[in-house]
Each structure stands twice: as C-alpha cells, then as structure tokens.
FIKETOR-866540 format. One line per field, with one value per residue: residue in one letter; x, y, z of N, C-alpha, C, O, CB in turn. Coordinates in steps of 0.001 Angstrom, whole numbers, plus 500000, padded with zeros to 6 digits. Glycine has a CB too. Layout:
N
type A | ...
n.u X | ...
n.v Y | ...
n.w Z | ...
ca.u X | ...
ca.v Y | ...
ca.w Z | ...
c.u X | ...
c.v Y | ...
c.w Z | ...
o.u X | ...
o.v Y | ...
o.w Z | ...
cb.u X | ...
cb.v Y | ...
cb.w Z | ...
This chain:
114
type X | X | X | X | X | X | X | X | X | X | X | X | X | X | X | X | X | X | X | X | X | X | X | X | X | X | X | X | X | X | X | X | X | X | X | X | X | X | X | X | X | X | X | X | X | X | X | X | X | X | X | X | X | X | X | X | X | X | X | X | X | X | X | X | X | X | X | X | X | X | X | X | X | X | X | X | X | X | X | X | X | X | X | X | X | X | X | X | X | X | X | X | X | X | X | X | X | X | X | X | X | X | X | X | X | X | X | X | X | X | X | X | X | X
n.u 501088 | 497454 | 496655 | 495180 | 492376 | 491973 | 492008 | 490300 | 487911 | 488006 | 487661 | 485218 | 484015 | 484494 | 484730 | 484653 | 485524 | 488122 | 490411 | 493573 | 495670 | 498502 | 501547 | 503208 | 506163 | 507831 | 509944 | 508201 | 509335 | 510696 | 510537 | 508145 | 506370 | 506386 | 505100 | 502593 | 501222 | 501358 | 499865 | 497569 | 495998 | 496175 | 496534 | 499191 | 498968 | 500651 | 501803 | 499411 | 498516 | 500597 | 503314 | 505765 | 508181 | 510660 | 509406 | 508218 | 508707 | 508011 | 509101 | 512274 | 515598 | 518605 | 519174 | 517887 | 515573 | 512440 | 509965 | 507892 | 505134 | 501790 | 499299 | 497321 | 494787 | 491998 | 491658 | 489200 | 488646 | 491470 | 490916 | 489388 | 489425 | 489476 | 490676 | 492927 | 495992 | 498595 | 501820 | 502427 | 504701 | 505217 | 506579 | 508707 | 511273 | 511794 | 512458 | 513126 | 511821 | 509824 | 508453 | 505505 | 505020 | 506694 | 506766 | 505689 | 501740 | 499981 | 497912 | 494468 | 491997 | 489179 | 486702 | 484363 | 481774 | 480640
n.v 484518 | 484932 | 485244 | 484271 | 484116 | 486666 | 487089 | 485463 | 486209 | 488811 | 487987 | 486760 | 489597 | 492345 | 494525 | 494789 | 496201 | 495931 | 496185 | 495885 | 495826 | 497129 | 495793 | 494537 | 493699 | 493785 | 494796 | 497040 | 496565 | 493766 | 490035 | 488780 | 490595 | 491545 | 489338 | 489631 | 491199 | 490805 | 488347 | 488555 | 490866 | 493425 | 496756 | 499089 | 501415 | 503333 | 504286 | 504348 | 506788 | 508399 | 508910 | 510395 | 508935 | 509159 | 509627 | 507279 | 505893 | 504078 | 503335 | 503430 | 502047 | 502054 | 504119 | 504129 | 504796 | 502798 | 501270 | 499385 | 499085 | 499111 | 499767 | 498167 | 497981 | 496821 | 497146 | 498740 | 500848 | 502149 | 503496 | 505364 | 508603 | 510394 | 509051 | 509144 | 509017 | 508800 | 508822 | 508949 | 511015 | 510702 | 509118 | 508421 | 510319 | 511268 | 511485 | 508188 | 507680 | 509240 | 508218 | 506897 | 504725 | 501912 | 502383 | 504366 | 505800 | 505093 | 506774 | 506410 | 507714 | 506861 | 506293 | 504254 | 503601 | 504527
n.w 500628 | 500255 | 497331 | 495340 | 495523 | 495587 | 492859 | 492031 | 493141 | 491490 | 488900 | 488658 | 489324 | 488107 | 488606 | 491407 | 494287 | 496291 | 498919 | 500120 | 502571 | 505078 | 507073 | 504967 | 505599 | 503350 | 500349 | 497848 | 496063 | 495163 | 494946 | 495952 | 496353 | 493809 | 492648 | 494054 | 493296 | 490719 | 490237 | 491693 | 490849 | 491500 | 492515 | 493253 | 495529 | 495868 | 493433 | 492217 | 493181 | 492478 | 494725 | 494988 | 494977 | 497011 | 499085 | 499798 | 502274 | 505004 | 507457 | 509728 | 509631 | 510998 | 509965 | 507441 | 504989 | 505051 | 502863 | 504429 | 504657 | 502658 | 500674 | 498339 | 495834 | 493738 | 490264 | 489902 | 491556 | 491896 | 489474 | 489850 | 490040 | 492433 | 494376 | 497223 | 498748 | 501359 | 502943 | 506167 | 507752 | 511076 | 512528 | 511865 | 512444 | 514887 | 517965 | 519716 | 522504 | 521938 | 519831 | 518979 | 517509 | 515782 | 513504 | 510343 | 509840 | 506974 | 505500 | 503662 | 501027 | 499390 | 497126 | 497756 | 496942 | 494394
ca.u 499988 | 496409 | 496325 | 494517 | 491599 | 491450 | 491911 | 488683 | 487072 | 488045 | 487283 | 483303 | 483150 | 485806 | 484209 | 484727 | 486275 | 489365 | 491908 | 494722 | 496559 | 498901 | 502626 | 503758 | 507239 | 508507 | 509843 | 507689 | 510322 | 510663 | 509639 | 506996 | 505045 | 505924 | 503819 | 501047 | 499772 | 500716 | 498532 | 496125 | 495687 | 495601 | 497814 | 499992 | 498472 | 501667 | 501812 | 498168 | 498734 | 501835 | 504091 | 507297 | 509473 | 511460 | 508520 | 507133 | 508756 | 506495 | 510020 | 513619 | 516254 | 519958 | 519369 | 518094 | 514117 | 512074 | 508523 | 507193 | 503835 | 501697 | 498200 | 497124 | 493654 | 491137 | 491436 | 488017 | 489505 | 492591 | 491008 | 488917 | 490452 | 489625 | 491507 | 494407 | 496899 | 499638 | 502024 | 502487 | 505656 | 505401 | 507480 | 510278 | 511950 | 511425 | 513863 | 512645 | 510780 | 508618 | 507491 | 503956 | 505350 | 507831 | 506125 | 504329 | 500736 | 499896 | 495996 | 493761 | 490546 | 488853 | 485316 | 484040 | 480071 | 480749
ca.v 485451 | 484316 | 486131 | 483382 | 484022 | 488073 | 486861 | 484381 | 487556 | 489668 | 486822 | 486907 | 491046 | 493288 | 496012 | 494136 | 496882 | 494896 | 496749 | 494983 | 497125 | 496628 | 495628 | 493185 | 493260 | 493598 | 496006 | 496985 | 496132 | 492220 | 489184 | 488064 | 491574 | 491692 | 488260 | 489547 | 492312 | 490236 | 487389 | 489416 | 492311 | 494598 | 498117 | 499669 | 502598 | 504678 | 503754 | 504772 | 508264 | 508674 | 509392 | 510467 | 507690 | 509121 | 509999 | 506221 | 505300 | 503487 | 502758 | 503771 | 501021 | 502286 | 505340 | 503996 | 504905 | 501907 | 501155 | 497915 | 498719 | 499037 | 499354 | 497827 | 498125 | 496232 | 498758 | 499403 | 501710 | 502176 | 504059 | 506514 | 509961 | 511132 | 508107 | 509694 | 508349 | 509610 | 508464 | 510302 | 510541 | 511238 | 507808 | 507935 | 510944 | 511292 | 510897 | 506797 | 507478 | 510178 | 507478 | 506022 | 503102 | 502442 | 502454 | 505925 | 505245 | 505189 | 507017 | 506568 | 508138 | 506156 | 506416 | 502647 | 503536 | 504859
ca.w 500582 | 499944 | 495992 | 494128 | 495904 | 495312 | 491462 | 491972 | 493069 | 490560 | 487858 | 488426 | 489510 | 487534 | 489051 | 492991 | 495146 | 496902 | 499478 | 500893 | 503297 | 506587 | 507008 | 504393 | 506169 | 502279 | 499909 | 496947 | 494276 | 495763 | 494056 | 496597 | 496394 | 492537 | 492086 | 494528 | 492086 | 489157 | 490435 | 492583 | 489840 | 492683 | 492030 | 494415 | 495600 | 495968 | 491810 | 491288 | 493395 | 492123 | 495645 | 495306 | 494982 | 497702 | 500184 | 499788 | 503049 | 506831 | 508865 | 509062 | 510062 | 510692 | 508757 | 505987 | 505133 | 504346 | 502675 | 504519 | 504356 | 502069 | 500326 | 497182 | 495628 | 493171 | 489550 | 489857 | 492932 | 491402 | 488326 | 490747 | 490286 | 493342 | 495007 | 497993 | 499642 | 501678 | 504450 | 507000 | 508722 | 512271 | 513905 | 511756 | 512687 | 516325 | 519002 | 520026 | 523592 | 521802 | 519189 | 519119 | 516989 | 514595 | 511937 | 510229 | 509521 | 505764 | 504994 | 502540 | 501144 | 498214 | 496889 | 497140 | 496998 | 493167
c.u 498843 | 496139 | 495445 | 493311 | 490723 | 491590 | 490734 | 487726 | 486788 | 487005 | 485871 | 482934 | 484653 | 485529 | 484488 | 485515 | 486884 | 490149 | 492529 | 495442 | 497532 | 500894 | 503327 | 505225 | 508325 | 508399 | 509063 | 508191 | 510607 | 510104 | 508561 | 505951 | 505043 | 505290 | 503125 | 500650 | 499960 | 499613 | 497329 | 495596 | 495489 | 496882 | 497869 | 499762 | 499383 | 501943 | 500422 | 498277 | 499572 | 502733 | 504742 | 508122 | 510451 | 510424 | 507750 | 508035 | 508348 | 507955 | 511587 | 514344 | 517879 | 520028 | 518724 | 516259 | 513689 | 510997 | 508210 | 505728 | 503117 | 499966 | 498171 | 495414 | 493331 | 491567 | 490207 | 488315 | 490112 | 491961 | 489910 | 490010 | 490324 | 490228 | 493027 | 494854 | 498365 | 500413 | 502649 | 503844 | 506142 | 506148 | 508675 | 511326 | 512199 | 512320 | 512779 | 511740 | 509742 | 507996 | 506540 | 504426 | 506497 | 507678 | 505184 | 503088 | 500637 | 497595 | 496100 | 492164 | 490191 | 487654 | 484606 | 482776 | 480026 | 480930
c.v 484850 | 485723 | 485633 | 483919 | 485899 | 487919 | 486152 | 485742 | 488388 | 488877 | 486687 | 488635 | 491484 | 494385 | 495655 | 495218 | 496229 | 496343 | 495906 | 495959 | 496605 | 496873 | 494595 | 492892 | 493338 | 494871 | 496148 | 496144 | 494406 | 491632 | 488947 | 489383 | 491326 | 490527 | 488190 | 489932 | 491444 | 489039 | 487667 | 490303 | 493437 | 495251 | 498685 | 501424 | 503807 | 504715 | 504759 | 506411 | 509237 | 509654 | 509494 | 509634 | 507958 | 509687 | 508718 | 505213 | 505139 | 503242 | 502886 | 502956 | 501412 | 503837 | 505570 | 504106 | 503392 | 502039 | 499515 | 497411 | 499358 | 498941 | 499047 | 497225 | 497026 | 497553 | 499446 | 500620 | 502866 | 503654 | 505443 | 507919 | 510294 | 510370 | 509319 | 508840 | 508923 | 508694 | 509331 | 509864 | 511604 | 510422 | 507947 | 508719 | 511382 | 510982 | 509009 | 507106 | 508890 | 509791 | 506769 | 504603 | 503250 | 502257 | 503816 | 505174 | 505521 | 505898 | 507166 | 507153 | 507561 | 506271 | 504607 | 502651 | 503835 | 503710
c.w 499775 | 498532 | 495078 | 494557 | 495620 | 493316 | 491165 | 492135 | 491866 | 488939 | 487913 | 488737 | 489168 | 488404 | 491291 | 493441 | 496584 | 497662 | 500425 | 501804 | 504648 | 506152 | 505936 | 505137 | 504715 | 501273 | 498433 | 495752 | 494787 | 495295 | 494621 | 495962 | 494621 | 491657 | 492598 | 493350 | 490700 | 489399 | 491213 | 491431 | 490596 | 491747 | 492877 | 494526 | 495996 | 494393 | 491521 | 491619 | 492980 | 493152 | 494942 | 495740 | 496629 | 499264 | 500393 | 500835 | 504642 | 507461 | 508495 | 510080 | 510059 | 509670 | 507895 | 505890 | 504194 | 504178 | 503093 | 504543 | 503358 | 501016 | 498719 | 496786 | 494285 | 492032 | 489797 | 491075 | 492401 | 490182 | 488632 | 490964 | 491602 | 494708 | 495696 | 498764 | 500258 | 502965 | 505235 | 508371 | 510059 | 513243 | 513301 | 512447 | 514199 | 517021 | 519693 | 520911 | 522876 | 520316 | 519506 | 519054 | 516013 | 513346 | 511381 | 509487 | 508047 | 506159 | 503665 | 502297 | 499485 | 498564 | 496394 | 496908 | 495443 | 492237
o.u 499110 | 495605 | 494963 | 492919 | 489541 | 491158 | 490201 | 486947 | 485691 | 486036 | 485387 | 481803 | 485686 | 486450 | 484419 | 486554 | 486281 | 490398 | 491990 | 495694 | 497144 | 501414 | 504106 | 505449 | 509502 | 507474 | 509354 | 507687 | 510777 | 509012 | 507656 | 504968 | 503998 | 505017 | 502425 | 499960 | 499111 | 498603 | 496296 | 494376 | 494679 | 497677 | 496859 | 500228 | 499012 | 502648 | 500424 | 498179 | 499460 | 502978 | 504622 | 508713 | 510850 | 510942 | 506714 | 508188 | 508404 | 507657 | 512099 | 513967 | 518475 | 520873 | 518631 | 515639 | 514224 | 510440 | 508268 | 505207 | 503718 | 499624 | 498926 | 494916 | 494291 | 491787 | 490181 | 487403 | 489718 | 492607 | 489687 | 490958 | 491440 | 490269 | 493807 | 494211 | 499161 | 499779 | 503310 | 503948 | 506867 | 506376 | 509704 | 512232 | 513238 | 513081 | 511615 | 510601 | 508915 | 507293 | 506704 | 504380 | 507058 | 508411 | 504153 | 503245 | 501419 | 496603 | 496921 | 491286 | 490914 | 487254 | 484449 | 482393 | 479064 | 481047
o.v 484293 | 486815 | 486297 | 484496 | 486230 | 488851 | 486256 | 486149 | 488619 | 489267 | 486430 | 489044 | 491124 | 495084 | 496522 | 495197 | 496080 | 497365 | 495335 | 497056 | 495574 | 497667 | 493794 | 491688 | 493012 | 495678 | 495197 | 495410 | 494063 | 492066 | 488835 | 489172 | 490989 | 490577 | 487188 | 489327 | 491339 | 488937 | 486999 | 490204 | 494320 | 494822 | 498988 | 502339 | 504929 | 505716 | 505723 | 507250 | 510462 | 510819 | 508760 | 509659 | 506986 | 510063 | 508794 | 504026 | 506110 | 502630 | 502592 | 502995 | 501051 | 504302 | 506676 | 503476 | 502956 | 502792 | 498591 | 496296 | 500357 | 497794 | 499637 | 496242 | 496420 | 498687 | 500673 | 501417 | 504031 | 504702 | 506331 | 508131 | 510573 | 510889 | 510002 | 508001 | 509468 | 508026 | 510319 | 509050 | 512594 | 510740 | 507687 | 508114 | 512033 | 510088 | 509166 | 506937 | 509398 | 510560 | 505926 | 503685 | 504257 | 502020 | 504186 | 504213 | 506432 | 505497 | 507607 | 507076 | 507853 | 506351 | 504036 | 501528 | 503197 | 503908
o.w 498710 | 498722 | 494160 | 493543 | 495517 | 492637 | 490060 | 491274 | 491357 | 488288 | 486810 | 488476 | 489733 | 488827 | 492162 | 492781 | 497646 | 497023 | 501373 | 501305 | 505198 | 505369 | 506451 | 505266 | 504868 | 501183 | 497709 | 494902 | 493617 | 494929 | 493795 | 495251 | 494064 | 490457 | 492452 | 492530 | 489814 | 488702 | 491270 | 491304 | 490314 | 490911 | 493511 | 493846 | 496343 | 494264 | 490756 | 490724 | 493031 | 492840 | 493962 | 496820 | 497271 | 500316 | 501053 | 500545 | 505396 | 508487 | 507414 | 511251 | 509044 | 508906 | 507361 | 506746 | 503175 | 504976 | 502283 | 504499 | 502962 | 500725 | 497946 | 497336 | 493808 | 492460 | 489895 | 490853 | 492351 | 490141 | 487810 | 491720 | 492040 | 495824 | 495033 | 499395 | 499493 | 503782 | 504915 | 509289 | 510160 | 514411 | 513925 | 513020 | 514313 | 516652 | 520061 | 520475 | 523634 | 519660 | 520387 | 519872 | 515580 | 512386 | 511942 | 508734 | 507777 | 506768 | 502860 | 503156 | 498533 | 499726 | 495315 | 496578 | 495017 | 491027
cb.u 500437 | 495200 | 497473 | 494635 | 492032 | 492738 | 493031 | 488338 | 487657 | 489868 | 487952 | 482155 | 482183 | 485857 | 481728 | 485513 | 485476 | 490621 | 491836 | 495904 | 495296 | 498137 | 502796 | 503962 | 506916 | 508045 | 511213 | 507530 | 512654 | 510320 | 510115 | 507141 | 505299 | 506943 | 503811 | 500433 | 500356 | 502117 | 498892 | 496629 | 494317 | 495672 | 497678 | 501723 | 497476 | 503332 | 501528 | 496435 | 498883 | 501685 | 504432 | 507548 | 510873 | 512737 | 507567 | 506680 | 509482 | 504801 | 509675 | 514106 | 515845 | 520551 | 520280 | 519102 | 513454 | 512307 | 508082 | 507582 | 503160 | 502568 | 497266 | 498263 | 493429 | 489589 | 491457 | 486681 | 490857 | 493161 | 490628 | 488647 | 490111 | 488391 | 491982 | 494377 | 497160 | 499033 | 502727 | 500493 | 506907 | 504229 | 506995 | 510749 | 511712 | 510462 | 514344 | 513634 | 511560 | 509113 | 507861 | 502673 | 503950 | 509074 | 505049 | 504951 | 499693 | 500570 | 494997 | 493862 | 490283 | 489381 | 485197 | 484320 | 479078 | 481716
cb.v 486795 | 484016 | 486394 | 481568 | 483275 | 489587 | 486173 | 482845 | 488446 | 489981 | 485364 | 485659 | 491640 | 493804 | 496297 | 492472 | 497947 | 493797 | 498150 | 494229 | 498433 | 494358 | 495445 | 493305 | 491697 | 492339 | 496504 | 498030 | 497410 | 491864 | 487974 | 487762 | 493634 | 492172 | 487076 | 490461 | 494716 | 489466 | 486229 | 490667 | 492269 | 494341 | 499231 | 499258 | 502464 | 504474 | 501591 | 503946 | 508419 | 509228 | 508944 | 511192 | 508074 | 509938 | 511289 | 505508 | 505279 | 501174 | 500878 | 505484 | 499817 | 500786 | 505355 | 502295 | 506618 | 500924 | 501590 | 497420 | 498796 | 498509 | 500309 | 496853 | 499648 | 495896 | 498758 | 498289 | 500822 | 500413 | 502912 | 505778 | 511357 | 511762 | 506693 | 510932 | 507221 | 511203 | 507337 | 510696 | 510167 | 511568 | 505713 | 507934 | 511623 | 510572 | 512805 | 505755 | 507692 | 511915 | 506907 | 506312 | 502259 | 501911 | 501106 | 507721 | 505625 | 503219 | 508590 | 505397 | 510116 | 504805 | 507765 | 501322 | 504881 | 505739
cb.w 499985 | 501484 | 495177 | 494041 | 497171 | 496303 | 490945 | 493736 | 493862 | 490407 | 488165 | 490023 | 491290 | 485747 | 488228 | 493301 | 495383 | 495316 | 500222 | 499808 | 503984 | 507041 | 508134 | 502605 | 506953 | 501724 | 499915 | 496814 | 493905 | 496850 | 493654 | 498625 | 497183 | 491923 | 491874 | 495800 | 491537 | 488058 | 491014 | 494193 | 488896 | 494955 | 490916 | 494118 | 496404 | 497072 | 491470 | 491794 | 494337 | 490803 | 496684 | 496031 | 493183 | 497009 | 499866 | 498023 | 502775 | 506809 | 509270 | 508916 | 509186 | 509857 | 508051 | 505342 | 504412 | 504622 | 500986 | 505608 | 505362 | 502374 | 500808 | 497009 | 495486 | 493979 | 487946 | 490127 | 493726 | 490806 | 487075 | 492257 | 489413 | 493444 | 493569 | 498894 | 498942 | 502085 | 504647 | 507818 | 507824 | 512745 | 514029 | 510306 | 511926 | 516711 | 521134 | 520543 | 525575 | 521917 | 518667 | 517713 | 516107 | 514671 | 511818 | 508843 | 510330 | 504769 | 505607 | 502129 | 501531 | 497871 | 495511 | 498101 | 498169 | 493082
C-alpha cells in the first residue's frame, strides 16, 4: 500500500483532507492495515465514529461476518464532529440470487470544505 506518500502529504499540510476508502481485502486488526494508519496517520473511520464493534462488518464468508472494507481519513477529517459513517447491510443477509454484490456498501458524510 502506497502510505509513504499520504505521510509526504500530511508532512507539508496537517490540515490536508485525505480519504482512503474501498476493499482492502484485510481485517482491521492485521499487521498490514495496522502499519497503514501507523505510517499513513490516517484513522479508521469505524474508530473515529465509534461503530459497534460488532456492526463493523462489509461481507459474510461461511457464516462468519467480516470487515474487508474500509475507510480511513486524514485527522483533520477525523476530528470533525459532524463526521458519519455507517455500513449498511443489505448483501449480507440475503438469500444469494437477491444480492446486488457481496459486499454491503459502507457511507460516509464528512465536512471537507471546513
């Protein structure tokens, strides 16, 4: 993952409004993601909203609910109260042919003009 480069950012504009967002394919707690945000400085926007640990999962595999995707913001973002985020689970539960995808979409609403 290209992280050095959202740290070069950050490193001349503290204030730079950064979002990363999509599938990482990986689970939050994992070394790869847990040396993006330490070397990106981004923060995990199910962290900054504070989900429900047990509502912070995009795809269910055998049963089992997973979080593979994932947004993670710039603080300057991050420290925006009126920062939401939610995911919304309409693929997981579904009988298969009356899923979109297999993944539930994650939204966000952040104030980046502030």
């Amino acid at each position: 993952m290209a992280d050095s480069g959202i740290q070069d950012i950050l490193s001349k504009d503290k204030n730079a409004r950064i979002v990363t967002a999509g599938d990482f394919n990986e689970f939050a707690f994992v070394q790869p993601l847990e040396e993006y945000t330490k070397i990106s400085g981004l923060k995990d926007m199910d962290e900054v909203v504070k989900i429900d640990k047990v509502e912070r999962y995009t795809y269910l595999f055998d049963m089992n609910a997973q979080e593979l995707d994932h947004m993670f913001v710039s603080p300057s973002l991050a420290k925006k109260s009126k920062a939401e985020f939610e995911h919304i689970h309409v693929n997981t539960w579904p009988e298969y042919d009356a899923q979109i995808s297999d993944h539930d979409p994650s939204v966000a609403r952040l104030d980046v003009c502030a």
